[in-house]
C-alpha positions as a Python dict, from the first residue, in 0.01 Angstrom:
ca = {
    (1, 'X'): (0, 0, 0),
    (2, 'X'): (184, 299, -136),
    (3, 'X'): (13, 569, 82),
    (4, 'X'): (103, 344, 431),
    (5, 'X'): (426, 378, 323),
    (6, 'X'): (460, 709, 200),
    (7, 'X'): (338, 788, 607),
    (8, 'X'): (561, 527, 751),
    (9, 'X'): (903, 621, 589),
    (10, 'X'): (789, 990, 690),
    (11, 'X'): (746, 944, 1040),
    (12, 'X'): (1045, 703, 1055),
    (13, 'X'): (1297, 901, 887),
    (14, 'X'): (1166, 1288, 755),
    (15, 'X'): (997, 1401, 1081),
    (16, 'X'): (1266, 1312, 1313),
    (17, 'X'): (1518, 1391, 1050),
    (18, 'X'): (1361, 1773, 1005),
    (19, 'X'): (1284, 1795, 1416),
    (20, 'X'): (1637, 1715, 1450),
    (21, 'X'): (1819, 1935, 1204),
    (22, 'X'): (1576, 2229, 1233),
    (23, 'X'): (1415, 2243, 1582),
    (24, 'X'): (1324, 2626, 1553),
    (25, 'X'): (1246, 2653, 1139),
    (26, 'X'): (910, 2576, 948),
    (27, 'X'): (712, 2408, 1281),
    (28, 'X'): (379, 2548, 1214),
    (29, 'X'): (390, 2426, 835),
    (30, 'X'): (525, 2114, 932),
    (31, 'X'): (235, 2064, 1157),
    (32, 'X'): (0, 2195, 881),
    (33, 'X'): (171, 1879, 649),
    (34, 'X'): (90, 1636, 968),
    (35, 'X'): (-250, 1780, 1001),
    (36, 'X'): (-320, 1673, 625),
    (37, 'X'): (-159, 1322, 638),
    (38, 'X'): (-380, 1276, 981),
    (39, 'X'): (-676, 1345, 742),
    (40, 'X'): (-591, 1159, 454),
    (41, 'X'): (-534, 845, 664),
    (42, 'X'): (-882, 885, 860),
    (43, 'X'): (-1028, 882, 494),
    (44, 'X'): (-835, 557, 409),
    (45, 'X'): (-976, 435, 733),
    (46, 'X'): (-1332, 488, 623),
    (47, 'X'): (-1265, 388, 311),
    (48, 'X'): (-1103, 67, 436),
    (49, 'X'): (-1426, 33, 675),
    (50, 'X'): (-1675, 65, 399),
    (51, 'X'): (-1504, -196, 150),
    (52, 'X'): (-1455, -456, 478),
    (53, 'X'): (-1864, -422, 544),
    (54, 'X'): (-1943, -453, 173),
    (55, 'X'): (-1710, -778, 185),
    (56, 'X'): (-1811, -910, 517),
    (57, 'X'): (-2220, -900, 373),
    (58, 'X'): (-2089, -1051, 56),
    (59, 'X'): (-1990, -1309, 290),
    (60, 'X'): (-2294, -1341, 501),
    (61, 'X'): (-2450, -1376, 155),
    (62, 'X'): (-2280, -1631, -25),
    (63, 'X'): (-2317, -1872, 310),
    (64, 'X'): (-2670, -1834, 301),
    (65, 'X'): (-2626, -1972, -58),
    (66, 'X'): (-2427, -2245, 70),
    (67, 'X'): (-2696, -2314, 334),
    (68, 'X'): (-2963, -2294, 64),
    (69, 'X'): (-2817, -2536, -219),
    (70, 'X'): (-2661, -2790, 101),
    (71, 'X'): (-3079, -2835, 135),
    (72, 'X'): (-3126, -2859, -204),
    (73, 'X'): (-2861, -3138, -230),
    (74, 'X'): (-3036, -3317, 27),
    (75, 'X'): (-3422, -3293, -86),
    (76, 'X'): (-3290, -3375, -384),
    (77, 'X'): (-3113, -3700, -285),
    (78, 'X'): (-3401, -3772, -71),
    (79, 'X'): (-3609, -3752, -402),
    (80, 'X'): (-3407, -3975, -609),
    (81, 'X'): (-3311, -3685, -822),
    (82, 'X'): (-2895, -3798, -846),
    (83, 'X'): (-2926, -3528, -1205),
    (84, 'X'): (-3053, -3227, -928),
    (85, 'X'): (-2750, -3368, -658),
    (86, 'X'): (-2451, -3325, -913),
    (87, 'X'): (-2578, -2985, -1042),
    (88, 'X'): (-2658, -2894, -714),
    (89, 'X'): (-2342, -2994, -526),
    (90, 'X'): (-2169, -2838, -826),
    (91, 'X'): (-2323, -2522, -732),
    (92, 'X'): (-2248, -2547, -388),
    (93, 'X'): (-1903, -2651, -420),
    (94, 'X'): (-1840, -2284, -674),
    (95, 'X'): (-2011, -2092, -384),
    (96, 'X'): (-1754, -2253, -127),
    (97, 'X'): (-1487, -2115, -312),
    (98, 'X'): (-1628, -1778, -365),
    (99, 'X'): (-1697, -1769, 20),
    (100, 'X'): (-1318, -1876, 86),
    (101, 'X'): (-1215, -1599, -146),
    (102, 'X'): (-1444, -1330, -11),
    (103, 'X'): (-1280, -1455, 331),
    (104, 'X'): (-942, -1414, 272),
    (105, 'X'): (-1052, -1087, 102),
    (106, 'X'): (-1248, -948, 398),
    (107, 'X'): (-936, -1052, 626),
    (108, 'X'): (-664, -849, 450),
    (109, 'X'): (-876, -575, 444),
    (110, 'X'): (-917, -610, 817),
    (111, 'X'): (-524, -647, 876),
    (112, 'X'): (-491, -309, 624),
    (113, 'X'): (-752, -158, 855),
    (114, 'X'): (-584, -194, 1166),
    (115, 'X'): (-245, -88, 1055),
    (116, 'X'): (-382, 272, 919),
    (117, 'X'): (-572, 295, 1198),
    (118, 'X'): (-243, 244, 1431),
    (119, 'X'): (-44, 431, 1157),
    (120, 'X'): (-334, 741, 1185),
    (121, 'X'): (-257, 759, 1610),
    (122, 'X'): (114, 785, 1521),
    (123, 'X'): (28, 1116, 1325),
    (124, 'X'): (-171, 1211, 1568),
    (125, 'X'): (48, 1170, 1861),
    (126, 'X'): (315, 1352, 1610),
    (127, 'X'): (105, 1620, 1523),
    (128, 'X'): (47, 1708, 1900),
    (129, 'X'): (445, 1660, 1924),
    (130, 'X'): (480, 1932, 1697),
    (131, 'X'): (209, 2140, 1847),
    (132, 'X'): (300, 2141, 2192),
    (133, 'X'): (696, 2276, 2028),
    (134, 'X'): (472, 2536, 1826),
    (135, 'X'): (328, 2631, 2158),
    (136, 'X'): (675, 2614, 2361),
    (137, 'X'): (821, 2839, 2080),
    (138, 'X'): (561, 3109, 2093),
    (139, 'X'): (593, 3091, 2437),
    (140, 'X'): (956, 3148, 2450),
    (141, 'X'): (941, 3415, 2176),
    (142, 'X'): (620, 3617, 2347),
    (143, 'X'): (909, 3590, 2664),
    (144, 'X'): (1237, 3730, 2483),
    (145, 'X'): (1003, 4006, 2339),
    (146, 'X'): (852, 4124, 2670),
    (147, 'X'): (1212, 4109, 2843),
    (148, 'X'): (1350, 4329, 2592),
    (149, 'X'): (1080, 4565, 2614),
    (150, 'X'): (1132, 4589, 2999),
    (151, 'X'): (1500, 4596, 2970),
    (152, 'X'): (1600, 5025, 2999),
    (153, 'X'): (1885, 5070, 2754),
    (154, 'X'): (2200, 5167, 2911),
    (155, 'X'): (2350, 5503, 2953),
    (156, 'X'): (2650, 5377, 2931),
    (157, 'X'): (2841, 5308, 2574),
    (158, 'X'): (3039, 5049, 2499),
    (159, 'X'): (3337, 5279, 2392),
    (160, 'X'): (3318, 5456, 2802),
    (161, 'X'): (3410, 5116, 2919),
    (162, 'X'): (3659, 5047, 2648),
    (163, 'X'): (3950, 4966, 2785),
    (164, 'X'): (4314, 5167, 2736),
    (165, 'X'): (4678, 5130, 2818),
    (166, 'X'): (4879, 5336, 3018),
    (167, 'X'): (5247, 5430, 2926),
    (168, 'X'): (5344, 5190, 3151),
    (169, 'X'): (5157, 4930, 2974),
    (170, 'X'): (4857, 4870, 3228),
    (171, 'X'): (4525, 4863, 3184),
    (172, 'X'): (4264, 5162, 3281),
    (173, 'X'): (3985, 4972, 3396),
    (174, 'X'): (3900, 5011, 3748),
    (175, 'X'): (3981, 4693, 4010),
    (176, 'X'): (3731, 4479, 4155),
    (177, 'X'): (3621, 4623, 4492),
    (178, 'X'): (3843, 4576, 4743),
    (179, 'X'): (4170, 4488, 4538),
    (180, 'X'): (4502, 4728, 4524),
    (181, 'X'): (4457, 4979, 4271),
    (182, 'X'): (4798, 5010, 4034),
    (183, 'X'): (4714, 5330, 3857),
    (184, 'X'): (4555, 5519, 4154),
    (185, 'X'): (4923, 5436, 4347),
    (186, 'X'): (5110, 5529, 4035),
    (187, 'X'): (4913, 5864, 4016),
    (188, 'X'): (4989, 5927, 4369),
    (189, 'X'): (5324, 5879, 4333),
    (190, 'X'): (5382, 6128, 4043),
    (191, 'X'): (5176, 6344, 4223),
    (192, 'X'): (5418, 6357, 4542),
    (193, 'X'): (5715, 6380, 4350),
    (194, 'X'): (5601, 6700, 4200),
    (195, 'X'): (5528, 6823, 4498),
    (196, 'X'): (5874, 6786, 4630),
    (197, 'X'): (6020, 6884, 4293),
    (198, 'X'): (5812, 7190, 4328),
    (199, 'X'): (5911, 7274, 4697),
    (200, 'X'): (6251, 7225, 4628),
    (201, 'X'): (6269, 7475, 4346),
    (202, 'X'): (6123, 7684, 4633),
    (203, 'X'): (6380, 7638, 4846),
    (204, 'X'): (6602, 7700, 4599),
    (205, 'X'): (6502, 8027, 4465),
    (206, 'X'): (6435, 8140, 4901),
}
């Protein structure tokens, strides 16, 4: 059955394939595509149940024939009639094999019913696979949005915190809290030695 197979190989190997590769891209059409399969195989499943019931009362027919020409056979053997018996067991013997075909007939049809209908829950348990991510992804999207839109932008640029080298080849940025602080000592330093440099020209010129 082409179509069962089209929907097996595609739940076996595309789905997870695609889910795999592409967990954020095309969800909602790919649950659109599930959506359709799940259709087309309930409509294989009613078509399936409507040629079983015509079979299964072509059945119930053809051994009501049998029934009907076994009594036959009989009145006519009871009668004497042996040129009604061979016709008759002829005929019943042709409906025996129609029966056993008809049979056979409405029991593949039952075995192709069952597997669509177990192959139409896998689609549907899919389709709600992919619709619960659909949902999860909105979700998470409708969360990022409203974060950002709470978020104040900062006053601050990234080129104020940039950071810069010193002659002496240190950095600028400030130190954690707490922690020795290179350039304020180094500042502090130049800043006494000019000082004395400064009073000592003072003294000098006194």
């Amino acid at each position: 059955m082409s179509l069962f197979d089209d929907f097996s190989n595609f739940l076996e190997s595309r789905l997870d394939e695609f889910l795999r590769n592409n967990p954020h891209l095309e969800l909602q059409a790919l649950e659109e595509q599930l959506r359709e399969q799940e259709a087309d195989a309930q409509q294989l499943v009613r078509d399936f149940k409507a040629k079983e019931k015509r079979v299964q009362n072509q059945v119930l027919h053809t051994a009501q024939d049998v029934k009907l020409w076994h009594q036959r056979i009989q009145k006519a053997q009871a009668a004497g009639r042996s040129d009604l018996v061979s016709a008759a067991q002829e005929r019943e013997a042709a409906l025996l094999r129609q029966g056993n075909q008809l049979w056979g007939q409405m029991k593949g049809l039952k075995e192709r019913l069952d597997r669509t209908e177990e192959l139409c829950r896998q689609i549907q348990i899919r389709r709600q696979e992919v619709a619960q991510r659909v949902a999860e992804l909105r979700k998470t999207q409708a969360a990022a949005a409203a974060s950002m839109a709470q978020t104040p932008a900062s006053p601050w640029s990234d080129s104020t915190w940039s950071s810069s080298t010193t002659n002496t080849g240190r950095s600028s940025s400030p130190p954690p809290s707490g922690s020795p602080d290179p350039l304020e000592a180094q500042f502090q330093r130049w800043e006494t030695d000019t000082e004395l440099e400064e009073m000592k020209q003072q003294i000098g010129r006194s």
